[in-house]
N, CA, C and O atoms as CSV, one atom per row, in Angstrom:
chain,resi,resn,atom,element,x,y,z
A,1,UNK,N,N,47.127,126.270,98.359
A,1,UNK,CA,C,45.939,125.526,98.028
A,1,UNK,C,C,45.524,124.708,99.245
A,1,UNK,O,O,46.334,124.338,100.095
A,2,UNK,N,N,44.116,124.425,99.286
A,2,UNK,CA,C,43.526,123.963,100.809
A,2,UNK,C,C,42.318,122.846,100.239
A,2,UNK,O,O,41.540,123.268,99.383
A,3,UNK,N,N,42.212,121.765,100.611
A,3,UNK,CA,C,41.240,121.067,100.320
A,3,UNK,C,C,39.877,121.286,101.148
A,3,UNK,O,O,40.106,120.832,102.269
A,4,UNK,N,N,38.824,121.681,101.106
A,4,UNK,CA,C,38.146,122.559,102.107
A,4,UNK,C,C,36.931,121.534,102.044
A,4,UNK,O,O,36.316,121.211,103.060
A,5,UNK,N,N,36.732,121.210,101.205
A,5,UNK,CA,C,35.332,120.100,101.253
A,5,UNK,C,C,35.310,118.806,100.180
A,5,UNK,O,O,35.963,118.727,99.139
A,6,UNK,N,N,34.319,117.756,100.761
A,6,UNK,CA,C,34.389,116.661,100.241
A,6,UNK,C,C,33.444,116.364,99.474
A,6,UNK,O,O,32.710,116.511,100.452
A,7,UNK,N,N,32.775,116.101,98.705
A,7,UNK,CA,C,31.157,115.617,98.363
A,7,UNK,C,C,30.630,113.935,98.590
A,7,UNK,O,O,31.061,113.217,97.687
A,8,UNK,N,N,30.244,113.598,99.065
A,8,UNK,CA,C,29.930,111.962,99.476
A,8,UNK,C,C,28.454,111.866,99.379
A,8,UNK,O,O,27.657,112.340,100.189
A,9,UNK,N,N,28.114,111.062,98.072
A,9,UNK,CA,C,26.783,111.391,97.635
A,9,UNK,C,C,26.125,110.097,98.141
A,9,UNK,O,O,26.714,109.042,97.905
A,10,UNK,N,N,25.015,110.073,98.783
A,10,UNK,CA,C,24.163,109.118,99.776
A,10,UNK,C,C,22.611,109.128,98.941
A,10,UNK,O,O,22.031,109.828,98.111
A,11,UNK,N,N,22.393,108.019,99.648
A,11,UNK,CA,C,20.754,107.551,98.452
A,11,UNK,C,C,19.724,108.173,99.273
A,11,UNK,O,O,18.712,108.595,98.714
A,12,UNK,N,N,19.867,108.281,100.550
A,12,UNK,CA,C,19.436,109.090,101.460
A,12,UNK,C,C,19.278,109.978,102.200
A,12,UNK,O,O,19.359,109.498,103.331
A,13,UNK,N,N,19.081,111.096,102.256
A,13,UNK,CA,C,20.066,111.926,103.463
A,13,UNK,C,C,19.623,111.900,104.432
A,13,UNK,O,O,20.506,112.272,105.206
A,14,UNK,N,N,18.695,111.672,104.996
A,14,UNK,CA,C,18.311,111.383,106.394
A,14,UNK,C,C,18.805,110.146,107.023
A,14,UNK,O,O,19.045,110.012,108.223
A,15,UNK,N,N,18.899,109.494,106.348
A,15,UNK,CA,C,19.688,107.915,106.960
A,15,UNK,C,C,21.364,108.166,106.783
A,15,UNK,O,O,22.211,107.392,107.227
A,16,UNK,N,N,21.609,109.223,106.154
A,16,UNK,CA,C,23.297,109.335,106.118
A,16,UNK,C,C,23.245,110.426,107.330
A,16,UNK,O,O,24.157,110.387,108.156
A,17,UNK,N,N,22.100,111.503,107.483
A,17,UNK,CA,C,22.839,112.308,108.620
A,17,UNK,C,C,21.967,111.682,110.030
A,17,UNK,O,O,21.545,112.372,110.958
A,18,UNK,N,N,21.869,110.535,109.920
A,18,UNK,CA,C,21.661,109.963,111.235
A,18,UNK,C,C,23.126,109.233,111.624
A,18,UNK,O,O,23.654,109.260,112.736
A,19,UNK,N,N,23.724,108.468,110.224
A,19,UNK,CA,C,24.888,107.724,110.481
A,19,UNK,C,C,25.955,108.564,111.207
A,19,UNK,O,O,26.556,108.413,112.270
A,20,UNK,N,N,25.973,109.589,110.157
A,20,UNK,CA,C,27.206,110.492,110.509
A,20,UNK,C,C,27.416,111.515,111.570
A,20,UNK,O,O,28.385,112.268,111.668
A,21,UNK,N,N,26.539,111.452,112.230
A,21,UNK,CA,C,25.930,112.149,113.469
A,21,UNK,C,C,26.443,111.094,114.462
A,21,UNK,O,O,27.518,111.413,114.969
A,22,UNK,N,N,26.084,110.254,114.749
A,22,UNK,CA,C,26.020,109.258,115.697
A,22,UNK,C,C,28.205,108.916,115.718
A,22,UNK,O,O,28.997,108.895,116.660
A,23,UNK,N,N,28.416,108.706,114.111
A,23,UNK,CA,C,29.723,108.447,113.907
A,23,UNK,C,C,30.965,109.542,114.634
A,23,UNK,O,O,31.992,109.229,115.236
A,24,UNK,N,N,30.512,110.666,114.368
A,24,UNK,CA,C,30.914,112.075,114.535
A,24,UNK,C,C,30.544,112.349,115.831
A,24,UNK,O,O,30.967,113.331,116.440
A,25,UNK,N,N,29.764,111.524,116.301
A,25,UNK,CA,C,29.017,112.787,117.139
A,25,UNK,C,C,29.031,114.386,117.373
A,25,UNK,O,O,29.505,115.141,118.222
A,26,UNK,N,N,28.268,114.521,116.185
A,26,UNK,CA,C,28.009,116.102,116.198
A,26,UNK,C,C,26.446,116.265,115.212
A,26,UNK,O,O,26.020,115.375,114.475
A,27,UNK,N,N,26.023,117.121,115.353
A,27,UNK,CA,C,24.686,116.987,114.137
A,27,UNK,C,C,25.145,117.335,113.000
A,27,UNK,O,O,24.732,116.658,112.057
A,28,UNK,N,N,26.223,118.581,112.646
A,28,UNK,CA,C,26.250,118.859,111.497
A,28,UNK,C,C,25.109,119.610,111.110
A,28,UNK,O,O,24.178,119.779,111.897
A,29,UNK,N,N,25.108,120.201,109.646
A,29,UNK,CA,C,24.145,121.257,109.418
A,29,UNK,C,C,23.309,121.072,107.705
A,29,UNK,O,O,23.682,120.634,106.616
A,30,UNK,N,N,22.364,121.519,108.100
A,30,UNK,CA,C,21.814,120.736,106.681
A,30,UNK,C,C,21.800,122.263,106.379
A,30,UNK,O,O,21.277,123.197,106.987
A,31,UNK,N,N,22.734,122.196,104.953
A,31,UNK,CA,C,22.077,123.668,103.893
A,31,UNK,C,C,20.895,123.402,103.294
A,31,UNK,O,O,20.016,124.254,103.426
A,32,UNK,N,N,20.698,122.588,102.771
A,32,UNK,CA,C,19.867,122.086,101.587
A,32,UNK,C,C,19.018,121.189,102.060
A,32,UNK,O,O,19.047,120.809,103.231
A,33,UNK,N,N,17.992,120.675,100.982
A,33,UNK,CA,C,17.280,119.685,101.402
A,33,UNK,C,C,17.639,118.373,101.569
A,33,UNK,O,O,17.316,117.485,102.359
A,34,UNK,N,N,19.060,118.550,99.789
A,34,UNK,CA,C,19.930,117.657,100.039
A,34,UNK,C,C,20.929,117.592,100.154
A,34,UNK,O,O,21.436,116.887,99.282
A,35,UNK,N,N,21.936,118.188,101.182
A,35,UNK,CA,C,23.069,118.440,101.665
A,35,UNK,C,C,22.952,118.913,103.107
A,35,UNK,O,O,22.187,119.798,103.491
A,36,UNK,N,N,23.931,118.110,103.975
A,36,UNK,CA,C,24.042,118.229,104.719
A,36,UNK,C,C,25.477,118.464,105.134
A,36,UNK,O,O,26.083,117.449,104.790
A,37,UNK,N,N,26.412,119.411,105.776
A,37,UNK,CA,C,27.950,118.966,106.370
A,37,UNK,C,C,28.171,118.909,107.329
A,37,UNK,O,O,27.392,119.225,108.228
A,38,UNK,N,N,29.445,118.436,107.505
A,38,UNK,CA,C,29.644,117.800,108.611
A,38,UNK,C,C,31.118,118.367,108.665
A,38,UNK,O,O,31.798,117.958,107.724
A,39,UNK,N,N,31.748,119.175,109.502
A,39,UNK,CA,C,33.095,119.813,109.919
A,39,UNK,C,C,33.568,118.524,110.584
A,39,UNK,O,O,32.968,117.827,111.402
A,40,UNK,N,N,35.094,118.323,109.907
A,40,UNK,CA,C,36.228,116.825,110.008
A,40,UNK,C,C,37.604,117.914,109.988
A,40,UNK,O,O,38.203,118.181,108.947
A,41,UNK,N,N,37.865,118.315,110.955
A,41,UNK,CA,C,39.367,119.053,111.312
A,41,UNK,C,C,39.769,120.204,110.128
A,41,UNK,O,O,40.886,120.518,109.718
A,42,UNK,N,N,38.378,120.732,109.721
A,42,UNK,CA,C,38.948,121.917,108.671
A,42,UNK,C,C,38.348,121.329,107.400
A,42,UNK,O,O,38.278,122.288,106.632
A,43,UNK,N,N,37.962,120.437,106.893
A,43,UNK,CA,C,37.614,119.914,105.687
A,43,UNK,C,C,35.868,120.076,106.162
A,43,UNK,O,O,35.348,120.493,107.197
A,44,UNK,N,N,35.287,119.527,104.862
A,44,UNK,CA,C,33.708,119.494,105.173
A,44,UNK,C,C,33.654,118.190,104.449
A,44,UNK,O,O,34.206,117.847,103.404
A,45,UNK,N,N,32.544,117.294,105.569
A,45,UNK,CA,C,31.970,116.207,104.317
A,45,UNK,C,C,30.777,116.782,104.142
A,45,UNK,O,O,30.069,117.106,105.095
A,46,UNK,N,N,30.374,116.998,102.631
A,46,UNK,CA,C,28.937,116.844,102.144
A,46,UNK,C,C,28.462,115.711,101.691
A,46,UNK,O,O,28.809,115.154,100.649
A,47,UNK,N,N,27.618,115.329,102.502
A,47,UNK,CA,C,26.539,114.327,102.437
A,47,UNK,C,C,26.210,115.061,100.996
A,47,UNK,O,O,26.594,116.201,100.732
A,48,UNK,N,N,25.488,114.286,100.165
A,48,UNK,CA,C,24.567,114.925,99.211
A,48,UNK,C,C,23.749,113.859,98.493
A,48,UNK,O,O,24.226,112.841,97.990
A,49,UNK,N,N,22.361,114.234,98.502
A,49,UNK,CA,C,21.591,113.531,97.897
A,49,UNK,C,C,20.901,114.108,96.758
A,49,UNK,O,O,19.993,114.893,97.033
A,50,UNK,N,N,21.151,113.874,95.515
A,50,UNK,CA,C,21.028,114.363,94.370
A,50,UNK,C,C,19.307,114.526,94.360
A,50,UNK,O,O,18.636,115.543,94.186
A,51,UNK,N,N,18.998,113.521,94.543
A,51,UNK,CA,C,16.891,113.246,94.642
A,51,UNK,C,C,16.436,114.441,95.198
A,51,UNK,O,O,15.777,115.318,94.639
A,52,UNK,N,N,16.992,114.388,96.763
A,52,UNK,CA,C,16.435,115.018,97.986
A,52,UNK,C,C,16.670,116.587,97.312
A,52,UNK,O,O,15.820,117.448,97.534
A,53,UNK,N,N,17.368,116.767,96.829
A,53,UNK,CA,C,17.932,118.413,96.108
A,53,UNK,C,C,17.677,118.743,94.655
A,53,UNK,O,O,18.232,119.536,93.894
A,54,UNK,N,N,16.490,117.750,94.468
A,54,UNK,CA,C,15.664,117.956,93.115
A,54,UNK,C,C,16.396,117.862,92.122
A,54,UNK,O,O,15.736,117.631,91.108
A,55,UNK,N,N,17.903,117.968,91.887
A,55,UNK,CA,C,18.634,117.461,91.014
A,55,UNK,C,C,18.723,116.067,90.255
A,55,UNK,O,O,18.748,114.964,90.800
A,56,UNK,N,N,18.758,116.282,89.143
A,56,UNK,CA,C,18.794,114.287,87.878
A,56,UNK,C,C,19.963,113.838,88.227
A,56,UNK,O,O,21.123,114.248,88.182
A,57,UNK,N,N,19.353,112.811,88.621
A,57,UNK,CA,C,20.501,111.576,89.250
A,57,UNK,C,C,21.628,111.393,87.903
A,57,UNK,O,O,22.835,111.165,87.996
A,58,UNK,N,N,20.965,111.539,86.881
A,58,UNK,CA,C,21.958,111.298,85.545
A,58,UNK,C,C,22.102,109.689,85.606
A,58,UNK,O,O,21.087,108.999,85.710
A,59,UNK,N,N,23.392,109.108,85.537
A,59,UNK,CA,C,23.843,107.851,85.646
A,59,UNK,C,C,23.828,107.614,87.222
A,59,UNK,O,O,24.130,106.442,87.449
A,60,UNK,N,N,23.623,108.201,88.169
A,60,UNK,CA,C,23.864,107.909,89.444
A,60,UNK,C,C,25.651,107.913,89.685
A,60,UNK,O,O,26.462,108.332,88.859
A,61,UNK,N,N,25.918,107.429,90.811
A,61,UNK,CA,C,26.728,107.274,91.773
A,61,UNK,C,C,27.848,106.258,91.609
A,61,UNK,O,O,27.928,105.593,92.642
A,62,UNK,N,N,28.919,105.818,90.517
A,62,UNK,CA,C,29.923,104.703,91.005
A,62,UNK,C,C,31.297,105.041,91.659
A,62,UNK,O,O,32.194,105.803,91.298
A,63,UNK,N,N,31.137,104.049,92.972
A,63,UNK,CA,C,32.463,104.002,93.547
A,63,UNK,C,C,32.991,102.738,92.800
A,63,UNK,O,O,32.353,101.714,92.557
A,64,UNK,N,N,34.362,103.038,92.469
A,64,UNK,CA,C,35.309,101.944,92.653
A,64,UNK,C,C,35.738,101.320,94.315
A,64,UNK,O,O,35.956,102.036,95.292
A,65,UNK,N,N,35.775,99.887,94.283
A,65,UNK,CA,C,35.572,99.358,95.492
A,65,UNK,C,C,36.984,99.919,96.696
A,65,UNK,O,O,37.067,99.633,97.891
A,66,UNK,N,N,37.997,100.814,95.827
A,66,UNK,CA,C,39.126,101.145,96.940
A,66,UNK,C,C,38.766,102.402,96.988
A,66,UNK,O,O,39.637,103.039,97.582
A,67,UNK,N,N,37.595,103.294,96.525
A,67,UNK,CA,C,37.980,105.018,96.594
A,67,UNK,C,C,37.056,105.099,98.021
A,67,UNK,O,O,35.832,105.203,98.102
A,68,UNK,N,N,38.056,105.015,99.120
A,68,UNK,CA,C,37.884,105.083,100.622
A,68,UNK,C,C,37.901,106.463,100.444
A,68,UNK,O,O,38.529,107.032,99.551
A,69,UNK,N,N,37.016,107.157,101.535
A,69,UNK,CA,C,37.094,108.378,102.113
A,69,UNK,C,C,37.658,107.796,103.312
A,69,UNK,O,O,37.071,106.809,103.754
A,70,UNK,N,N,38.795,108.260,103.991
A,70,UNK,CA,C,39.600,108.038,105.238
A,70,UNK,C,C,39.099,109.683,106.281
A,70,UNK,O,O,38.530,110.720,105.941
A,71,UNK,N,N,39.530,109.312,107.294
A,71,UNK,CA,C,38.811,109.954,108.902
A,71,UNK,C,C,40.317,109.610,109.726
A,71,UNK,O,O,40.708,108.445,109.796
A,72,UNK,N,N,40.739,110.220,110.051
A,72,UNK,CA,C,41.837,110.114,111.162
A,72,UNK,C,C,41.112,110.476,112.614
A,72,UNK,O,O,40.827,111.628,112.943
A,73,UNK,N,N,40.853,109.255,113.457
A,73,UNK,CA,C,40.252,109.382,114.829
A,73,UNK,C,C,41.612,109.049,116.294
A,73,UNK,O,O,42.655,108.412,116.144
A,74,UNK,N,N,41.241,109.560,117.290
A,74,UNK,CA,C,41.877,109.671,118.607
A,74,UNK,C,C,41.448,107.988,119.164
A,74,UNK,O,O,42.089,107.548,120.119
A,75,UNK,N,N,40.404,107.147,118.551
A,75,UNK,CA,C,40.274,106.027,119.424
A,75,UNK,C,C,39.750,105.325,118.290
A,75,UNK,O,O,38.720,105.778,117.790
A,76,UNK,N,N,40.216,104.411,117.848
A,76,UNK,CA,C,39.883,103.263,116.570
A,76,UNK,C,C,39.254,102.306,117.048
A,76,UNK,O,O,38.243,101.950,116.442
A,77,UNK,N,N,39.584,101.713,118.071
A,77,UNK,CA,C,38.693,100.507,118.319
A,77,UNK,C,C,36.962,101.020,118.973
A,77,UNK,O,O,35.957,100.324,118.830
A,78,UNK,N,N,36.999,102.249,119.612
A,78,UNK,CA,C,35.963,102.943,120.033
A,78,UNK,C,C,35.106,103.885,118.620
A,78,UNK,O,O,33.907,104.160,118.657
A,79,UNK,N,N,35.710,104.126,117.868
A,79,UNK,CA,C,35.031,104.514,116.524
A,79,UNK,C,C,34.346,103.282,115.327
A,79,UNK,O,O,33.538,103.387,114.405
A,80,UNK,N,N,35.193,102.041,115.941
A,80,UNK,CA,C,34.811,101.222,115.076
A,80,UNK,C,C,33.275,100.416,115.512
A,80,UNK,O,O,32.526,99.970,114.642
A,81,UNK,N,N,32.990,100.332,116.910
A,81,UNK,CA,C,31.938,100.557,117.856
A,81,UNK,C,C,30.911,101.527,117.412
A,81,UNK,O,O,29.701,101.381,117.235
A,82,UNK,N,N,31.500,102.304,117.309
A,82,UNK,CA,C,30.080,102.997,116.890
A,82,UNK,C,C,29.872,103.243,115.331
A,82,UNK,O,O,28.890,103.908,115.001
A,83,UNK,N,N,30.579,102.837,114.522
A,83,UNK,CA,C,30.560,102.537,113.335
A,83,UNK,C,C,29.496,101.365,113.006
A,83,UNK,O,O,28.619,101.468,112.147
A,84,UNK,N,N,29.696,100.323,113.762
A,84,UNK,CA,C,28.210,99.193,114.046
A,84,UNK,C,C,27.609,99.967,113.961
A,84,UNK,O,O,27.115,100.479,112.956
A,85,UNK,N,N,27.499,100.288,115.315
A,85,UNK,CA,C,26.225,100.985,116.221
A,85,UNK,C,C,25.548,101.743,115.719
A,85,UNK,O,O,24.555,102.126,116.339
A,86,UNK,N,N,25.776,102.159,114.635
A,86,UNK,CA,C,24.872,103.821,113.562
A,86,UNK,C,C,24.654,102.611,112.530
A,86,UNK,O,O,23.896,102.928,111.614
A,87,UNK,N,N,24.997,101.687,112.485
A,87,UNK,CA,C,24.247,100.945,111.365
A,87,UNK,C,C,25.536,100.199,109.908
A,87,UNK,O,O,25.351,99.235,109.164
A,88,UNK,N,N,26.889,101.249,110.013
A,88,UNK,CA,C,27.535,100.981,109.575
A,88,UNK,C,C,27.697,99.360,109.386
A,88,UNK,O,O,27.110,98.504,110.047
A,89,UNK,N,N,28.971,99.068,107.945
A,89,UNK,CA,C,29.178,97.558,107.694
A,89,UNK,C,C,30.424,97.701,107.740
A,89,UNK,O,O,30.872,98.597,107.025
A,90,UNK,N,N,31.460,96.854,108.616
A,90,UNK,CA,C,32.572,96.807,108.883
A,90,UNK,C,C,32.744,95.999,107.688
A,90,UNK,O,O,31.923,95.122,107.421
A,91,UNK,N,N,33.956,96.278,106.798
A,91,UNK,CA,C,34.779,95.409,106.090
A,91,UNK,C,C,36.081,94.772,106.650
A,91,UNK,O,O,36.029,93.565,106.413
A,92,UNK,N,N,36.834,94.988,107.077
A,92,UNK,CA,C,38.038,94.838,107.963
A,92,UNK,C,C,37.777,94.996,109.432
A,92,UNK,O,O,36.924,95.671,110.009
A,93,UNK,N,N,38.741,94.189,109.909
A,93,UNK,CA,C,38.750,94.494,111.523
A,93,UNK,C,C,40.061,95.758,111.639
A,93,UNK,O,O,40.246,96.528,110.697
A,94,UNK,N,N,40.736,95.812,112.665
A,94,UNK,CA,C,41.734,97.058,112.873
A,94,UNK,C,C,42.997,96.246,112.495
A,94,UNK,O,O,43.261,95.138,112.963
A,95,UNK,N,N,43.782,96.951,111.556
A,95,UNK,CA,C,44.727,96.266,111.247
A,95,UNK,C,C,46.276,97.444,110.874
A,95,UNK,O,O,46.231,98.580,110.399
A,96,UNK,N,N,47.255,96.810,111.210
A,96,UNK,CA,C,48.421,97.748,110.303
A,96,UNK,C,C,48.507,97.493,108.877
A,96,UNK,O,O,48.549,96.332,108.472
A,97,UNK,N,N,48.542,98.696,107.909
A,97,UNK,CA,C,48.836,98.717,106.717
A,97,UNK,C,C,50.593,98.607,106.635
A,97,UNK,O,O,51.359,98.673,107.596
A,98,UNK,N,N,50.982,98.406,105.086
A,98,UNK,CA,C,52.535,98.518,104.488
A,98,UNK,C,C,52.760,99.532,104.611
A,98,UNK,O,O,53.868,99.726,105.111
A,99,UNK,N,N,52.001,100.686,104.296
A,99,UNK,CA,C,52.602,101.838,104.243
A,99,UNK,C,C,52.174,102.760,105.972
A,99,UNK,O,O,52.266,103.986,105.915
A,100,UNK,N,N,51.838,102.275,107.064
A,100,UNK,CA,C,52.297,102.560,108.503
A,100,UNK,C,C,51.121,102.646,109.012
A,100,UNK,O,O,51.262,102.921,110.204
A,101,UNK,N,N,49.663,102.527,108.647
A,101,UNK,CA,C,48.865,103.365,109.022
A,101,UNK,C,C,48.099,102.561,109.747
A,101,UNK,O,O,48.436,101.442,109.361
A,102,UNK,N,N,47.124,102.406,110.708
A,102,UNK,CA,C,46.646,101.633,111.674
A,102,UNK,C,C,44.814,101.762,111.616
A,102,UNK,O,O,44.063,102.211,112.482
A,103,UNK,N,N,44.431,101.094,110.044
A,103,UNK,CA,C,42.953,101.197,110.468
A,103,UNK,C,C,42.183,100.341,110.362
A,103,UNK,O,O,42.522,99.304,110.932
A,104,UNK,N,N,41.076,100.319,109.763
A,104,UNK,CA,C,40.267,99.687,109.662
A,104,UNK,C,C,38.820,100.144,108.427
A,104,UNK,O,O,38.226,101.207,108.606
A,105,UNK,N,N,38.563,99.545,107.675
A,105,UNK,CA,C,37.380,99.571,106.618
A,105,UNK,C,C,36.217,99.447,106.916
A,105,UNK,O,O,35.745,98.619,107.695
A,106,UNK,N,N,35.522,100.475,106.165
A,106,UNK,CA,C,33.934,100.041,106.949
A,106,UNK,C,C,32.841,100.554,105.363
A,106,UNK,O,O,33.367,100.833,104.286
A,107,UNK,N,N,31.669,100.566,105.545
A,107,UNK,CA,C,30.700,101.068,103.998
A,107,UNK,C,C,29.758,101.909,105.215
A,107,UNK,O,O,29.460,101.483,106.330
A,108,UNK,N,N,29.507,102.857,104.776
A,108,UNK,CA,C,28.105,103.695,105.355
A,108,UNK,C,C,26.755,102.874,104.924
A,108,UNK,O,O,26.734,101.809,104.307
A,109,UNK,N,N,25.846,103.484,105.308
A,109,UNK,CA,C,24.449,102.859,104.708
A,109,UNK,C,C,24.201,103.148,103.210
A,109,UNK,O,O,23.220,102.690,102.625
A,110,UNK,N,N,24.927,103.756,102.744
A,110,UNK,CA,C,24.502,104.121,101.199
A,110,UNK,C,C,25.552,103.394,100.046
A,110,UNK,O,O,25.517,103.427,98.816
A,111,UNK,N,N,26.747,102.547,101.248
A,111,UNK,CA,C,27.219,101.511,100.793
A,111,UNK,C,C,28.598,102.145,100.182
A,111,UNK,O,O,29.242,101.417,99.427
A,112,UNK,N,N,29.197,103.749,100.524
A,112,UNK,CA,C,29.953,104.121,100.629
A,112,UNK,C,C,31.040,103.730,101.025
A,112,UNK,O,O,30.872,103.094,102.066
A,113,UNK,N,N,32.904,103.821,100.504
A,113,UNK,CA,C,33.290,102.811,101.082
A,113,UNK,C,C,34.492,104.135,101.801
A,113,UNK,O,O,35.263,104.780,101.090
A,114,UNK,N,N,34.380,104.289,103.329
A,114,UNK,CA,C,35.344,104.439,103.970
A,114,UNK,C,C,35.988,104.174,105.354
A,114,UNK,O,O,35.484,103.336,106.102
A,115,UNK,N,N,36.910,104.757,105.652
A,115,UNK,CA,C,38.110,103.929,106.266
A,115,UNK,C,C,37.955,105.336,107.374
A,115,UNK,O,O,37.628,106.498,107.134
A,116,UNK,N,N,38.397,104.558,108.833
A,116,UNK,CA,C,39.380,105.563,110.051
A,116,UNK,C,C,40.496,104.944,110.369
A,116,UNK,O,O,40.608,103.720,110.310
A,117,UNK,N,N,41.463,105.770,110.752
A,117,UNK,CA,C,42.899,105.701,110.776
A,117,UNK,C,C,43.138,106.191,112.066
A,117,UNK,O,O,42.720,107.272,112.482
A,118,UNK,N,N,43.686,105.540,112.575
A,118,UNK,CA,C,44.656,105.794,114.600
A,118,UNK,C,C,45.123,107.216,113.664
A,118,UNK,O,O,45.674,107.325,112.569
A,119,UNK,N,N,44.705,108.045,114.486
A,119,UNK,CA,C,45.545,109.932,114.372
A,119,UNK,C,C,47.663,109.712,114.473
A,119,UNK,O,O,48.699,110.296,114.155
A,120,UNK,N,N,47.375,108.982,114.863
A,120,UNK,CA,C,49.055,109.124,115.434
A,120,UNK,C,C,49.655,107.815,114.613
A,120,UNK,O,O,50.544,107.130,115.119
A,121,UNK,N,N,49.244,107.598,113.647
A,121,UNK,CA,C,49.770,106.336,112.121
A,121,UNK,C,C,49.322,107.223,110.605
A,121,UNK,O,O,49.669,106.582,109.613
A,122,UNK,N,N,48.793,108.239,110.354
A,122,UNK,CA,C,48.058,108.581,109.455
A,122,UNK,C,C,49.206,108.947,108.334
A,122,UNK,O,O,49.922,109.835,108.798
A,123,UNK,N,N,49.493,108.677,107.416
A,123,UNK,CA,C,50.444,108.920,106.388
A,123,UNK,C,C,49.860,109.371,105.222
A,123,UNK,O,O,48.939,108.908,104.548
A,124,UNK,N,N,51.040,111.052,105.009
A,124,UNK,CA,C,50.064,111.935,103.584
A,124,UNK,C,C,51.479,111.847,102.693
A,124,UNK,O,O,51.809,112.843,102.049
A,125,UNK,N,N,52.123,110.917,102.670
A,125,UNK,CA,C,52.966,110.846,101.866
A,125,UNK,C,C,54.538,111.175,102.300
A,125,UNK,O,O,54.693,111.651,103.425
A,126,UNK,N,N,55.897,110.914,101.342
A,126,UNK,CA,C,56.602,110.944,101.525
A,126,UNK,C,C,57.568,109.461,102.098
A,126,UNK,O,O,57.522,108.332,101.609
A,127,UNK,N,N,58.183,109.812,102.960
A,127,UNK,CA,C,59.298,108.816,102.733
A,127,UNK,C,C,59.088,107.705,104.303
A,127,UNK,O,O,60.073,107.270,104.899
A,128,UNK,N,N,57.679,107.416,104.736
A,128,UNK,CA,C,57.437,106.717,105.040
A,128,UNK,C,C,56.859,105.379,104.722
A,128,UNK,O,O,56.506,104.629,105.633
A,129,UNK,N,N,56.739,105.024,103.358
A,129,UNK,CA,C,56.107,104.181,102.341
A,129,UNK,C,C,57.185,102.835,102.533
A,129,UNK,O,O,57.040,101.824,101.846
């Protein structure tokens, strides 16, 4: 089994694939009117905007304030830079977690709540806790 894609639903998609472009630096590819992805080491994030893709919002969108989408990056304090810089809202500065991991919290523009992690601290479980 392979986790191959993400869905990360945005109020916008043009203001999410400006963020995530700039974040990523990469453009990523819009299928849809409202979907856009973005290739993250084998996984996909889909942007998705329910509006933009003519689809009923229904109830809309709730995050609980910890369901982080996490990013494992090569330079944290340089990702967190441009995490501003695209417009992003830092919640945390760079910090070590209990369980080993070295990041930092941030919200996208659609108020999304996720996290990047130093590549070389990233913990998927087991007996580093």
């Amino acid at each position: 089994m392979k986790l191959y894609r993400v869905i990360l639903p945005v109020k916008g998609i043009e203001s999410a694939v400006r963020f995530y472009s700039q974040v990523f630096e990469q453009a990523g590819e819009r299928v849809s009117p409202g979907r856009h992805y973005f290739e993250c080491g084998g996984v996909v994030l889909a942007c998705y905007d329910p509006v933009a893709d003519g689809d009923d919002l229904a109830s809309g969108w709730v995050h609980h304030s910890n369901q982080y989408v996490y990013f494992a990056v090569s330079d944290l304090p340089a990702t967190l830079k441009q995490v501003e810089a695209a417009g992003g809202e830092i919640v945390s500065t760079i910090e070590r977690m209990p369980w080993g991991e070295t990041l930092f919290y941030a919200r996208d523009p659609s108020g999304n709540p996720i996290s990047f992690a130093d590549e070389r601290t990233t913990f998927t479980g087991g007996s580093g806790a």
